[in-house]
N, C-alpha and C positions, 0 to 999 in steps of 0.2 A: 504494500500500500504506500503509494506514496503519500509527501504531508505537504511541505510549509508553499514548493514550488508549483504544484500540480495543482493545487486546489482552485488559485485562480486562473491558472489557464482554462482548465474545463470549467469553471464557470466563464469565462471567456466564450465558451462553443456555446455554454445557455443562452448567452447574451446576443449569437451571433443568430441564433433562432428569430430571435423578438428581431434584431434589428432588418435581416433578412427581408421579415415578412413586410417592415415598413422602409423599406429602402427608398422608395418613391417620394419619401418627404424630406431624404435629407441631402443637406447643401452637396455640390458634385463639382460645383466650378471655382478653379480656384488657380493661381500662377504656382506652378513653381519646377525644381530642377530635380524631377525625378522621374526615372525610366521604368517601365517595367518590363523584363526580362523574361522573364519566363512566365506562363499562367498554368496552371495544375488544372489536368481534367479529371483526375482520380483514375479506382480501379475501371478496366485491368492494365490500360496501357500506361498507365502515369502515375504519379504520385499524388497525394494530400493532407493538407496540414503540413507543412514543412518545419521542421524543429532544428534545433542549434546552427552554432555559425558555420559559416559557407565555409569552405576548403577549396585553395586556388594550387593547378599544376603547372610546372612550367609552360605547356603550351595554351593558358591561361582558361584551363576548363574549369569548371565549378562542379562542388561535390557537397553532401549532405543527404539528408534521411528526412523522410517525413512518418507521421503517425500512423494515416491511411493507405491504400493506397494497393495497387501491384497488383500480381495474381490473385492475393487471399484477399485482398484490400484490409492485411493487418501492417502495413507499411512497408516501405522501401529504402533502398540505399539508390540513388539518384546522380547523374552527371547532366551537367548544363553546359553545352556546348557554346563559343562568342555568341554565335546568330541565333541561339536561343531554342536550339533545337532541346527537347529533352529525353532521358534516354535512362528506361529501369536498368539496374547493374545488377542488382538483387532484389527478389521476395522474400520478406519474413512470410513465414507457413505457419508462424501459432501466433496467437494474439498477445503483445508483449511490447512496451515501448520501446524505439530506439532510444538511448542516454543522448541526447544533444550533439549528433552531430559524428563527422567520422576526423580522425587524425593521418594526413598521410605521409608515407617515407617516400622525399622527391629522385632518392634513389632509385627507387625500383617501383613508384606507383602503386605499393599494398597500401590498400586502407586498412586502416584499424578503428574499431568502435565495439560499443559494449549494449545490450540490448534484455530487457527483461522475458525474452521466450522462458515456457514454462517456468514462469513464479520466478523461481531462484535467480536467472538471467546468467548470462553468458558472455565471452570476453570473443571477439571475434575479429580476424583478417580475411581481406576480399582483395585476391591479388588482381592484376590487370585481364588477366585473360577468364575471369568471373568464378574463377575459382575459391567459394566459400568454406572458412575452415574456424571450427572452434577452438580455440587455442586454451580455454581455460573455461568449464561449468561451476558453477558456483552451486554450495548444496547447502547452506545454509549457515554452520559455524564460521566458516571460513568468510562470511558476504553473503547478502542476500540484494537484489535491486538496486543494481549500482545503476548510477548518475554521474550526469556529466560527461564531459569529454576528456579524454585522455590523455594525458601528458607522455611526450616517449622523449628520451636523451638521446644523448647520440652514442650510445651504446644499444642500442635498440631497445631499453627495457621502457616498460609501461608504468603507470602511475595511474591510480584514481580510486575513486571511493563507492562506497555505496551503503546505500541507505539504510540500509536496515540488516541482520545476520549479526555473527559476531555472539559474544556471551547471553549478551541481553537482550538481542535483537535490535541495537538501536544504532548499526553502524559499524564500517570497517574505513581505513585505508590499506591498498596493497600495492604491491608490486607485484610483475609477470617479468620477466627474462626472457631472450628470446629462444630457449629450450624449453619454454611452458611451463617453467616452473614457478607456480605462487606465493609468494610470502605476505604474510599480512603484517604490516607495519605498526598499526595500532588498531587498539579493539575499543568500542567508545561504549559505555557502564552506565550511563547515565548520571554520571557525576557533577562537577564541578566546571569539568571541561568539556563538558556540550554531548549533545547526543544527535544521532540525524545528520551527516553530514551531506552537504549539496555542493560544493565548487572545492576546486583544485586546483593552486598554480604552484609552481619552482623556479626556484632562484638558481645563477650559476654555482652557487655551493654545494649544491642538493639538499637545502631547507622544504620543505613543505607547508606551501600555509591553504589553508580555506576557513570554512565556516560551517556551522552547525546551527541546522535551525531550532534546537531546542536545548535549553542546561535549567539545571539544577542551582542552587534555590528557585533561580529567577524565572525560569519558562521562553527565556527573551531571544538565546540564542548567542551565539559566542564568534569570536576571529582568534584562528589558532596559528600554532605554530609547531609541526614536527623536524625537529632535528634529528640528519643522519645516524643517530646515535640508538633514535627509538623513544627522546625523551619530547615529551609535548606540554607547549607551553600554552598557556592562554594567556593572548594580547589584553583583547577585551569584550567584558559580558555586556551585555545590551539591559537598557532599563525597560522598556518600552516608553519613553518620553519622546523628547525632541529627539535622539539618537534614533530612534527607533527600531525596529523589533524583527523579528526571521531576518536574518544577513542573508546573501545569497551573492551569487556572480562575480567572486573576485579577481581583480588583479594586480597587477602590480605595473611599475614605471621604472626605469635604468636606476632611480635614485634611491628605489629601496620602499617607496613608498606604495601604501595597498592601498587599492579602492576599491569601494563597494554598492551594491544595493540592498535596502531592506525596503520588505513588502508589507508593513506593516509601523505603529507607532503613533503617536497626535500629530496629525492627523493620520487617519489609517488608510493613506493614499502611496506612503512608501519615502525613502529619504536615497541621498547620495550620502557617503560618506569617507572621508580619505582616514589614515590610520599612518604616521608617520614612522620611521626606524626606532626613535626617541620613545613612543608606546603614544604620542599626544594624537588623541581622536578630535577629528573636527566632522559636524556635518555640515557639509556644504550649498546642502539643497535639499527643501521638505517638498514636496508634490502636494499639491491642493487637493486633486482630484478633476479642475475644470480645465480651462481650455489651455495648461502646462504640460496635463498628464496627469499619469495616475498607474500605479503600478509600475516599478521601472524595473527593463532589463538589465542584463549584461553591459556595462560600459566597454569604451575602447579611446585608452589616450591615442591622442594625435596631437604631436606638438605639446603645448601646456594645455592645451582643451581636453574633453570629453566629451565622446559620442555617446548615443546612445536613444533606445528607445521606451515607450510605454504600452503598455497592451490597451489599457481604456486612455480615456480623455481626450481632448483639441477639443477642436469645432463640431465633429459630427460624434464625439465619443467612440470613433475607432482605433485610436492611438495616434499617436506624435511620433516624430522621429526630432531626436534635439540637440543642445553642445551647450554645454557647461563651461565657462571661463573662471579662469582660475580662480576669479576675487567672487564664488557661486552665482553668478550673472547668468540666468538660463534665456537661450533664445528657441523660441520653436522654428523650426525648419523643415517643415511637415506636419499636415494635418492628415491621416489618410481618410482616403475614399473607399468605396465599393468598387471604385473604377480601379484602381492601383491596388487594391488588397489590404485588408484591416488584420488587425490585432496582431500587430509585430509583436512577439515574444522571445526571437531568437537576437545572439550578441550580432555585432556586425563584424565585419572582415573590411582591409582598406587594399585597395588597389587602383592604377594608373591614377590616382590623384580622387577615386571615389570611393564612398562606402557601398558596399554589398549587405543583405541581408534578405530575411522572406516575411511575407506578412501570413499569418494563418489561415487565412478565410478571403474570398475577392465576390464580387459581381457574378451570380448564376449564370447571367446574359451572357460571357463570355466563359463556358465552358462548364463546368461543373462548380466550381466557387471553391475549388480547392485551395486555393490560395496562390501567392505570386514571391519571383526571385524578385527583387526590385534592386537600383543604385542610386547614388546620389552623391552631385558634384562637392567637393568639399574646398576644392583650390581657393575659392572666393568667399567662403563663406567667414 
């Protein structure tokens, strides 16, 4: 079962119900610098709902997973060609989420990604010539419904976590090798230092940090810290006030410093938050819930800015796409439409001078409403 991340996305799909049926009333005309790429027709030849950030190859195709979708229409692993052609690479056959998205080696073109088929979910690579191979099943101590996308070094081993499994069922991180062999790096008790964990980044040391969207006394959620060593630290616990509450999507910048989102907090429309080397937390930006956003994704520095999206709010309550300056100065730079694709939930990806990302749901009129790749220019903004 998923928790803290899952819940408003599929409430997301409720919303996209209601809003669906009254699409005809809301605003559609509007300027701005965004393309849309690809549109999902769903099963059997396409994908939908498209989840976590895009994945770019040298010959600059685009890659990701969606929810629906495929032969089983229980989702797919996807390529998006420049001219937008798109093209299933794989069928999941049991109903099970993909974790946000695939990781690839620009070696040799294997993707890698992790996906919840039957319950426990699984670690998997998908070389170029569609060759799918589990590399590691998860049975429950060891991990249960891992999340997130995958960190690999350049020794090819893998990194990531997953939600639930482990002693008390409230969480694992591990490691995979590339002989398949699993270590679990920490097991999370539901202590002090958080339970549930949902994001995953690494520093050139091989530090480990993310977040857990629930801890002990507090409920609020925590930003960690695992050293190579095995020992885990926690940065900081969340109050659910002005810092607000479920962390989720972190990253980090050259300088050491972590940023994040929480989904949750006063207001309970979701916050940005930076977290310095020094341990000093600042929130940089509350979300109203109105025509800022509301629920925010995955960030992505560019420069001293941040990118990034919201699954609700703007103009038509589809979500926003927006950039954050460093002094928390939010500017919207995107409202979406039905025409362009709503409720962007996935992080974004930067290339030739644009952001890439997918919105969840689009316009039935065009296609199935499966959702859309979309970009947008950021050189000028």
């Amino acid at each position: 079962m998923r928790s803290d991340r899952a819940t408003p996305f599929r409430g997301a799909l409720c919303a996209l119900v209601i809003a669906l049926s009254a699409f005809a009333a809301c605003a559609q005309a509007q300027t701005y610098n965004l393309r849309v790429i690809h549109r999902f027709s769903g099963a059997p030849d396409d994908g939908s709902i498209p989840v976590g950030p895009l994945q770019f190859d040298s010959a600059g195709n685009l890659y990701g997973t969606s929810l629906e979708g495929g032969a089983y229409n229980v989702g797919t692993i996807f390529k998006i060609a420049k001219d937008g052609t798109g093209t299933i690479l794989h069928s999941f056959v049991a109903s099970g989420d993909p974790a946000d998205g695939v990781t690839i080696d620009p070696a040799t073109g294997d993707l890698y990604g992790a996906d919840e088929e039957d319950y426990y979910g699984q670690i998997y690579k998908l070389a170029p010539d569609g060759t799918f191979t589990v590399l590691h099943a998860f049975t429950g101590p060891d991990g249960r419904a891992p999340l997130g996308s995958l960190i690999r070094d350049q020794a090819g081993n893998l990194y990531g976590v997953t939600e639930a499994g482990g002693t008390d069922d409230e969480g694992t991180i591990y490691k995979l090798t590339p002989n398949g062999t699993l270590t679990t790096l920490y097991v999370f008790i539901g202590d002090a230092y958080g339970r549930n964990p949902n994001s995953l980044v690494r520093d050139q040391a091989g530090n480990l940090y993310g977040t857990t969207g629930y801890s002990y006394p507090t409920s609020y959620g925590t930003v960690f810290k695992l050293a190579p060593d095995g020992t885990l630290t926690t940065l900081y616990s969340f109050t659910s006030g002005a810092d607000g509450s479920a962390p989720a999507n972190l990253v980090g910048d050259r300088a050491g410093n972590l940023y994040g989102t929480t989904l949750g907090g006063q207001p309970n429309s979701g916050t940005v938050f930076k977290l310095a080397p020094d341990g000093t937390f600042t929130t940089l930006y509350t979300f109203t819930g109105g025509a800022d956003g509301d629920l925010p994704s995955a960030l992505l520095p560019v420069g001293r800015n941040l990118y990034g999206t919201t699954l609700f709010g703007g103009v038509n309550y589809f979500g926003v796409l927006f950039k954050l300056a460093p002094d928390g100065t939010e500017r919207v730079l995107h409202s979406f439409t039905l025409r362009d694709g709503i409720f962007p939930w996935s992080g974004l990806t930067l290339k030739y001078g644009r952001l890439f990302g997918t919105a969840s749901a689009s316009d039935p009129r065009d296609g199935a409403g499966g959702g859309t790749v979309f970009s947008f220019g950021v050189a000028k903004q």
